[in-house]
C-alpha positions as CSV (number, residue, x, y, z in Angstrom):
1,X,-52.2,-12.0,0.1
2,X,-53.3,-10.7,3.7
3,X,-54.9,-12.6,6.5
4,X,-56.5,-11.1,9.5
5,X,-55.0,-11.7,13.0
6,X,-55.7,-10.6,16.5
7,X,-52.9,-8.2,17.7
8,X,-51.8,-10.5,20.4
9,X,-50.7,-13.3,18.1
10,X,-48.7,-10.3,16.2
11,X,-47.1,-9.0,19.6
12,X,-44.8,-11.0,22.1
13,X,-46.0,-8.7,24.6
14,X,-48.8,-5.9,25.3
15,X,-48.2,-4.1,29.1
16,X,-47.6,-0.7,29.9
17,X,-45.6,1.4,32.1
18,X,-45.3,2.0,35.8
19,X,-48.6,1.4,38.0
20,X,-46.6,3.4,40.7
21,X,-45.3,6.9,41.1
22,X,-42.0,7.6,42.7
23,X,-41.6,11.1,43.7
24,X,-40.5,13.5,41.3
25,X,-37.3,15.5,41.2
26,X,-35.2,18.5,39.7
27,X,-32.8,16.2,38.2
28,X,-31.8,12.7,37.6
29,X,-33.5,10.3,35.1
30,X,-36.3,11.3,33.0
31,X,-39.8,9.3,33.9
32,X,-42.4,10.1,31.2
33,X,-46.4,9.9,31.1
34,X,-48.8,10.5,28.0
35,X,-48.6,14.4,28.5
36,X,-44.8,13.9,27.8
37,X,-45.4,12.0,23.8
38,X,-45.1,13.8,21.4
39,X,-45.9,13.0,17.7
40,X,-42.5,10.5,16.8
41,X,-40.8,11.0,20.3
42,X,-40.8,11.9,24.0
43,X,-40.3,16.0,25.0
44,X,-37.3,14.5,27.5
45,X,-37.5,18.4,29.3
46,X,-40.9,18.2,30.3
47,X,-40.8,14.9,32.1
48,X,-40.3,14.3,35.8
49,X,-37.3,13.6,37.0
50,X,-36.2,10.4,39.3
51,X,-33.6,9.6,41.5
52,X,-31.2,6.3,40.0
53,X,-32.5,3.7,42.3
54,X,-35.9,4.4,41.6
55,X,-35.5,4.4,37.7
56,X,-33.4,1.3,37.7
57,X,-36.5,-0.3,39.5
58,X,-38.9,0.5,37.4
59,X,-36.0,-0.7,34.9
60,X,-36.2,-4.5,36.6
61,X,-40.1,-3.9,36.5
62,X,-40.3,-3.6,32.7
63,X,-41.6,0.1,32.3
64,X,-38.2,0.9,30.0
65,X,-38.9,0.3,26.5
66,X,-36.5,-0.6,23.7
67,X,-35.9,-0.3,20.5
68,X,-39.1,-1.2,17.8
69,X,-41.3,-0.9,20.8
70,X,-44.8,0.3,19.4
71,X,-45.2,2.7,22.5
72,X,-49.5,4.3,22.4
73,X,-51.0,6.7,24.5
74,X,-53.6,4.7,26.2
75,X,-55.2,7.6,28.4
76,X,-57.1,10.5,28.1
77,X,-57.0,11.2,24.2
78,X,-55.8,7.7,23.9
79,X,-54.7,6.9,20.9
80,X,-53.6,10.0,20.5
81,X,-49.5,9.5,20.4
82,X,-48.4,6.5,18.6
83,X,-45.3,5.6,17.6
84,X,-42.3,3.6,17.1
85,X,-39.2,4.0,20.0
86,X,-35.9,4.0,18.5
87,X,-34.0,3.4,21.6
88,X,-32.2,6.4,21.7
89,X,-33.7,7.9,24.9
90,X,-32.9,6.4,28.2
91,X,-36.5,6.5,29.6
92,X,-38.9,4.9,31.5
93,X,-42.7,4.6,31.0
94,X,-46.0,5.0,33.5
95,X,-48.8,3.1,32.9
96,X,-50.5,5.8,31.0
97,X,-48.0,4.6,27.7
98,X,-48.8,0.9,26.4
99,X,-45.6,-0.4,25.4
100,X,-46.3,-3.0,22.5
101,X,-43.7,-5.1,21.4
102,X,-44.0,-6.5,18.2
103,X,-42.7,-9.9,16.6
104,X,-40.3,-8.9,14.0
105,X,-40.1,-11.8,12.0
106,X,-43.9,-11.3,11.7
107,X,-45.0,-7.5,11.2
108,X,-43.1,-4.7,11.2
109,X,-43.3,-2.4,14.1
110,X,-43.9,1.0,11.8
111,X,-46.5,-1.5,9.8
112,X,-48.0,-2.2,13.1
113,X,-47.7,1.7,14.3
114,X,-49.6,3.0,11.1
115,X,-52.6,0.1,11.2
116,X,-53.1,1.2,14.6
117,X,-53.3,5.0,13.7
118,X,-55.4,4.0,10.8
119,X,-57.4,2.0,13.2
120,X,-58.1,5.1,15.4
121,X,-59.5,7.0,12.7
122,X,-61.8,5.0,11.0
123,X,-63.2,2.4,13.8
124,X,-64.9,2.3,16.5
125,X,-62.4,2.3,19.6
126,X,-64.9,1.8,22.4
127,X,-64.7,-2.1,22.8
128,X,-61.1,-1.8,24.1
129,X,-62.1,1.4,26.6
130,X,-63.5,1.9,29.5
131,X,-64.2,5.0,32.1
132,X,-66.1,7.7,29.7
133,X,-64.8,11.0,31.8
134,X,-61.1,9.8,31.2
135,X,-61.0,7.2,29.1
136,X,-58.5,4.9,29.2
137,X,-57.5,1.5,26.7
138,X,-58.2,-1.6,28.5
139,X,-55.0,-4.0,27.4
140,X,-56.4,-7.3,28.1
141,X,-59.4,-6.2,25.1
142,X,-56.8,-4.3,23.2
143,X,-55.0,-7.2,21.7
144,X,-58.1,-8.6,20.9
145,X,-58.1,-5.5,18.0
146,X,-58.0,-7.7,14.6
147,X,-55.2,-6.2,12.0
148,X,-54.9,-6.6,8.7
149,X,-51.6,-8.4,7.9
150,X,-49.9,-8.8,4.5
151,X,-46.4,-10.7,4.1
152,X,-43.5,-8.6,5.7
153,X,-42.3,-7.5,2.0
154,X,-45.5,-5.6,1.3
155,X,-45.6,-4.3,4.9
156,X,-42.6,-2.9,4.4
157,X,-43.3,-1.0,0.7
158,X,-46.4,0.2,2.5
159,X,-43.6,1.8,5.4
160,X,-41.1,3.5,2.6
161,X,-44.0,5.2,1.3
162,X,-45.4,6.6,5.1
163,X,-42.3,6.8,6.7
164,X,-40.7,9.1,3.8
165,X,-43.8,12.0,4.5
166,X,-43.1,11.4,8.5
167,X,-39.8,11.6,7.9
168,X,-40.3,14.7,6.3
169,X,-42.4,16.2,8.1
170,X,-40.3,15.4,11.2
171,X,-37.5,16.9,9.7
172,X,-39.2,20.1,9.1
173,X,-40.1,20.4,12.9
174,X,-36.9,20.0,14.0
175,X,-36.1,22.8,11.7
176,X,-38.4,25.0,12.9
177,X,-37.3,24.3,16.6
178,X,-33.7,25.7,15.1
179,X,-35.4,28.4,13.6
180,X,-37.0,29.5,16.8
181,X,-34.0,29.4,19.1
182,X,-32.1,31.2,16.2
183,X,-35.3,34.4,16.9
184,X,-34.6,33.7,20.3
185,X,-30.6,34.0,20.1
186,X,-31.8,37.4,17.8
187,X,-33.9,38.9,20.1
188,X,-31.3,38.5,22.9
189,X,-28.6,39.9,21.1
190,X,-30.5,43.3,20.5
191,X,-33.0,43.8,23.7
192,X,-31.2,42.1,26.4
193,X,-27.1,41.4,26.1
194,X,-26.9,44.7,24.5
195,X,-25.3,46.9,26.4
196,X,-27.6,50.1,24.7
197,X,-30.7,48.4,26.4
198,X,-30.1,49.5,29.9
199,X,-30.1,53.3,29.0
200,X,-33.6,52.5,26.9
201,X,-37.0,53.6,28.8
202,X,-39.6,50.9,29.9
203,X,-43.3,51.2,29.9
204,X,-47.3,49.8,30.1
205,X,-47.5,47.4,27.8
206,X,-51.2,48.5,27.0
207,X,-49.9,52.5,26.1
208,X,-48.0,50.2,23.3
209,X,-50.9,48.1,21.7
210,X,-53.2,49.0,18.9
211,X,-55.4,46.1,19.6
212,X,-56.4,44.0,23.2
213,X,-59.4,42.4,22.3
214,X,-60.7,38.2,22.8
215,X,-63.0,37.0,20.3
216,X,-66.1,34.9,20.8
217,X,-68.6,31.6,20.3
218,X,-72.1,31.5,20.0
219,X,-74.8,30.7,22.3
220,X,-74.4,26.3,22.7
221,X,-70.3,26.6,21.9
222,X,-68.5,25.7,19.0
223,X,-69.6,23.2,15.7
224,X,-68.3,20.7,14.0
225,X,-67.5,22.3,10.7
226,X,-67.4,25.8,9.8
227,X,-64.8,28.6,10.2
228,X,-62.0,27.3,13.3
229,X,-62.3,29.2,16.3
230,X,-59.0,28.6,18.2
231,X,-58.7,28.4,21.9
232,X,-56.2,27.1,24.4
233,X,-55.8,24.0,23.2
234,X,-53.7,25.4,20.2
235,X,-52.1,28.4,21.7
236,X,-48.6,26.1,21.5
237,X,-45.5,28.3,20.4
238,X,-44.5,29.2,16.9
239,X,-45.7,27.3,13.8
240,X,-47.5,24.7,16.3
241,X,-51.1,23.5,15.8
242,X,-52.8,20.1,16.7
243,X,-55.3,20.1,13.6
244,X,-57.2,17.3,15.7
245,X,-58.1,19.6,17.9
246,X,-60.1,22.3,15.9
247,X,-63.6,23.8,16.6
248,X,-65.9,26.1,14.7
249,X,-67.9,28.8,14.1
250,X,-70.6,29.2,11.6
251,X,-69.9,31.0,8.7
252,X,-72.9,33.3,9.5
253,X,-72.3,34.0,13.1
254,X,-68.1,34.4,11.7
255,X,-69.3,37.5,9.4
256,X,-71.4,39.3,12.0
257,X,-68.6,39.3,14.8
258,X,-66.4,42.2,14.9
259,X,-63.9,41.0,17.1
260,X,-61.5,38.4,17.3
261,X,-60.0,37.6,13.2
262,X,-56.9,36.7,13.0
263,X,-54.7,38.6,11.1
264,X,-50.6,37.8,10.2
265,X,-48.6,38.5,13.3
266,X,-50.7,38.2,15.8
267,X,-49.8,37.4,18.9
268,X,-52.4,35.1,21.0
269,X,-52.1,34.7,24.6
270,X,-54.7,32.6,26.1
271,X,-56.0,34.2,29.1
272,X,-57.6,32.1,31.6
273,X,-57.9,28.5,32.9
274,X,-55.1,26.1,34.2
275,X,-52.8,27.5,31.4
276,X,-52.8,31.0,31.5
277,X,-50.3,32.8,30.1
278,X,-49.6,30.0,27.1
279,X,-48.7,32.0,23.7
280,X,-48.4,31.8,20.1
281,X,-47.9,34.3,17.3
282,X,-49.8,33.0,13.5
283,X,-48.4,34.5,10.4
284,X,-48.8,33.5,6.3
285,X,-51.4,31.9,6.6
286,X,-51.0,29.8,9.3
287,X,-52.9,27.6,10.7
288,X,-55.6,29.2,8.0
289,X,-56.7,31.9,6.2
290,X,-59.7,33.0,7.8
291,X,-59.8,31.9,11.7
292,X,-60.9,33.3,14.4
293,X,-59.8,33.2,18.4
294,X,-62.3,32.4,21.3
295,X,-62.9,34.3,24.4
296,X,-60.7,32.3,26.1
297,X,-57.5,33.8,24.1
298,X,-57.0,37.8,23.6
299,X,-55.2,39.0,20.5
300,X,-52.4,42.0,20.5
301,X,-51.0,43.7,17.9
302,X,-48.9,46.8,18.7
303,X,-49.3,50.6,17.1
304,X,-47.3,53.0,15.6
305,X,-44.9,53.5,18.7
306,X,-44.0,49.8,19.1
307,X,-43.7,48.6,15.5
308,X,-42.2,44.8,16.0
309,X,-45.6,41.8,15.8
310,X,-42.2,39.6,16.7
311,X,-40.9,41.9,19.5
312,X,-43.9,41.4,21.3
313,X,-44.0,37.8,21.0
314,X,-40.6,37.2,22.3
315,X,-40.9,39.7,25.2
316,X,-44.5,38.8,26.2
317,X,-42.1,35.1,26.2
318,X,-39.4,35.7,28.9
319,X,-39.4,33.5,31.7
320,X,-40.3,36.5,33.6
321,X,-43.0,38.0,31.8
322,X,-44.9,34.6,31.6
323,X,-44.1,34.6,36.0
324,X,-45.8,38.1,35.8
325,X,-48.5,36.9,33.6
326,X,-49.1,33.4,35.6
327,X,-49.2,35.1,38.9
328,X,-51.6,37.8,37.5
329,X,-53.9,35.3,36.9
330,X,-53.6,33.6,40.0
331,X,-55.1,36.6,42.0
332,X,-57.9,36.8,40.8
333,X,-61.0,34.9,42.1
334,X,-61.6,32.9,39.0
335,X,-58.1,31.9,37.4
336,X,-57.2,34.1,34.4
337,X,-56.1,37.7,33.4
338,X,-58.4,40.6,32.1
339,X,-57.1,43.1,29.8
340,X,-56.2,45.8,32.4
341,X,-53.6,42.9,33.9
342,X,-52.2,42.0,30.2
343,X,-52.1,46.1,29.6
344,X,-50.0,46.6,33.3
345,X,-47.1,44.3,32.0
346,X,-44.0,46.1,31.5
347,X,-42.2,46.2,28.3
348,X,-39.0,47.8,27.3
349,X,-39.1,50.1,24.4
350,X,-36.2,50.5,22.1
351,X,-35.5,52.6,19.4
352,X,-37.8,52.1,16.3
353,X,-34.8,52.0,14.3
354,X,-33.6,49.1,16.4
355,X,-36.7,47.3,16.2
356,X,-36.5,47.9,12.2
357,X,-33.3,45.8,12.4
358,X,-34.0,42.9,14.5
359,X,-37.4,42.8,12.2
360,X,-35.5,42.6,9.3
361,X,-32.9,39.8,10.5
362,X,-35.7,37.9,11.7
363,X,-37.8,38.2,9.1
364,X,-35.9,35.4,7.0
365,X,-36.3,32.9,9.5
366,X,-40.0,33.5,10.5
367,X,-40.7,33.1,7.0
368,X,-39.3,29.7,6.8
369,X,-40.6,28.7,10.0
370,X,-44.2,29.4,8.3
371,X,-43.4,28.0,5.2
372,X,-42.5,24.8,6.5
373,X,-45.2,25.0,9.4
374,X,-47.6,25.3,6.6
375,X,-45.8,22.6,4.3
376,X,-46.2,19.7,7.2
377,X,-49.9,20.3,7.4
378,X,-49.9,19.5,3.7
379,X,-47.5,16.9,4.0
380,X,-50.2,15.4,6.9
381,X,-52.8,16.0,4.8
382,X,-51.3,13.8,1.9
383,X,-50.0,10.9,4.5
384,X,-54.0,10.6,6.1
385,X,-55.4,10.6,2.5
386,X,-53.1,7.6,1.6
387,X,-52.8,5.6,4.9
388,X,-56.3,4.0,4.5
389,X,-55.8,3.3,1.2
390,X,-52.9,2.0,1.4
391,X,-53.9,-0.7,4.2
392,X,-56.7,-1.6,2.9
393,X,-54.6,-2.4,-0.4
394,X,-56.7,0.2,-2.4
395,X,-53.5,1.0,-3.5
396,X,-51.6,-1.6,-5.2
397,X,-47.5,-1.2,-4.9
């Protein structure tokens, strides 16, 4: 049997992280904001740094959150990020995060986690908002959100079956981060620890490229369903794609384009904006069969002379190149690089035989980075189809 009840008489507290800013640092103690969540944990190397006295502050102010916390991303895409801490980061929070602390002997915190996300896709969220060009969660109306609540047995079968799929799907990132530091470790071995590489010639990236070209959207900008037309917003790394995200093109206006479909290998760099010189690479099938890329985001693909899809996504990926790129783009008068700058970059040419090896030792692991990349979108696919359903108690376990 399940009673409703307001979140607050679920929660021994609702708050949020740091109203304050200290100043950031190169090292010390990592401070995190909603740009920092990710989709079960923080990315600890992409959050600013503090000094110890000004962590152990915000410490004694309540902005560290512990283990079961249900921590939410409350601006911007609120909602977004949800999930539940497991205490093994030493962290503290800005106000951007809600930190939700359940009562256990009530609801479960990954019960609580999942009616929330389920909450977020179904209902309407604007009661506990405010501001409409940022929104942002208003706490105070946020625990006034009514949940669903079954006795802590059921919760609990209803968690085994969600957590198993998250679990799994977690797991396979983490592979895939492995699998992407072992191309790395590859492509180091053979282009730049190798002694052979400083006798090899260097040249214009764009005497090297078989295709340069961006793609496009139709007069009023994307749709809401159609064929996905991918622009910066998923230009994330290897086997990386926020689904949520997506935009269209019409099937019609898709078929009389002759630019911009993506083909296996590709490598994407998005081009202009506050995140120039971002890059991905899409292969198998992945994120789709047919898609497309915008005219924020140019597609490369090598010729004959340069025959490595994987080369060029790992050189085009050095520290660097992305400097060269960045600053590039920083010249000219509206942010963003053209084709003549992408076609200046330099790039090292090896032997063809040597880029027939590394292709071949890589080839293994790009597979399997692919495979699973495209095995979690199932496996998200499956969880969203039975989260409702399984809150709502359309499934009986």
């Amino acid at each position: 049997m399940s009673q409703t009840v307001l979140l607050e008489d679920v929660c021994i507290q609702i708050t949020d992280g740091a109203h304050w800013s200290p100043p950031s640092r190169n090292e010390g103690k990592p401070m995190a904001s909603v740009k920092d969540m990710s989709d079960y944990n923080f990315k600890i190397e992409s959050c600013r740094k503090i000094s110890e006295k000004d962590y152990q502050e915000l410490v004694r102010s309540g902005c560290q959150p512990e283990k079961n916390d249900v921590l939410i991303a409350k601006d911007g895409s609120y909602l977004k990020h949800i999930f539940v801490f497991d205490g093994q980061q030493d962290i503290v929070l800005l106000s951007s995060i809600a930190i939700i602390k359940p009562n256990l002997k009530i609801i479960d915190p990954y019960y609580l986690a999942y009616y929330v996300r389920n909450q977020r896709n179904n209902d309407d969220m604007s009661q506990y908002v405010s501001g409409a060009a940022i929104p942002r969660i208003v706490l105070k109306n946020f625990g006034r959100l009514p949940v669903k609540l079954p006795d802590l047995a059921l919760q609990r079968k209803i968690v085994s079956i969600l957590r198993s799929l998250d679990e799994q799907i977690e797991l396979n990132q983490q592979t895939n981060k492995t699998l992407e530091q072992i191309g790395r470790v590859l492509f180091k071995h053979y282009f730049i620890d190798n002694p052979e590489a400083k006798t090899w010639p260097t040249g214009k990236l764009g005497d090297f490229l078989k295709i340069l070209e961006s793609g496009s959207r139709p007069k009023g900008g994307a749709i809401a369903t159609g064929i996905p037309s991918i622009g910066a917003e998923n230009i994330e790394g290897l086997g990386i794609y926020d689904y949520s995200k997506e935009k269209y093109i019409s099937r019609t206006y898709a078929s009389n384009i002759n630019r911009g479909r993506i083909e296996s290998e590709d490598v994407l760099l998005y081009k202009d904006g506050a995140y120039v010189g971002k890059k991905s690479m899409f292969m198998d099938n992945f994120p789709h069969k047919i898609c497309f890329v915008n005219e924020h985001v140019f597609r490369l693909r090598t010729n004959e002379k340069l025959p490595s899809q994987p080369y060029l996504y790992f050189w085009l990926d050095q520290q660097s190149i992305t400097k060269m790129i960045i600053d590039s783009g920083i010249k000219a008068a509206q942010p963003g690089i053209n084709q003549e700058n992408v076609k200046n970059l330099p790039i090292l040419i090896p032997p063809i035989g040597r880029l027939k090896d590394f292709n071949q030792d890589l080839k293994p692991f790009l597979k399997n980075l692919f495979l699973n990349a495209n095995q979690i979108r199932k496996l998200t696919l499956i969880r969203d189809l039975i989260l409702p359903r399984l809150i709502s108690g359309r499934i009986k376990i």
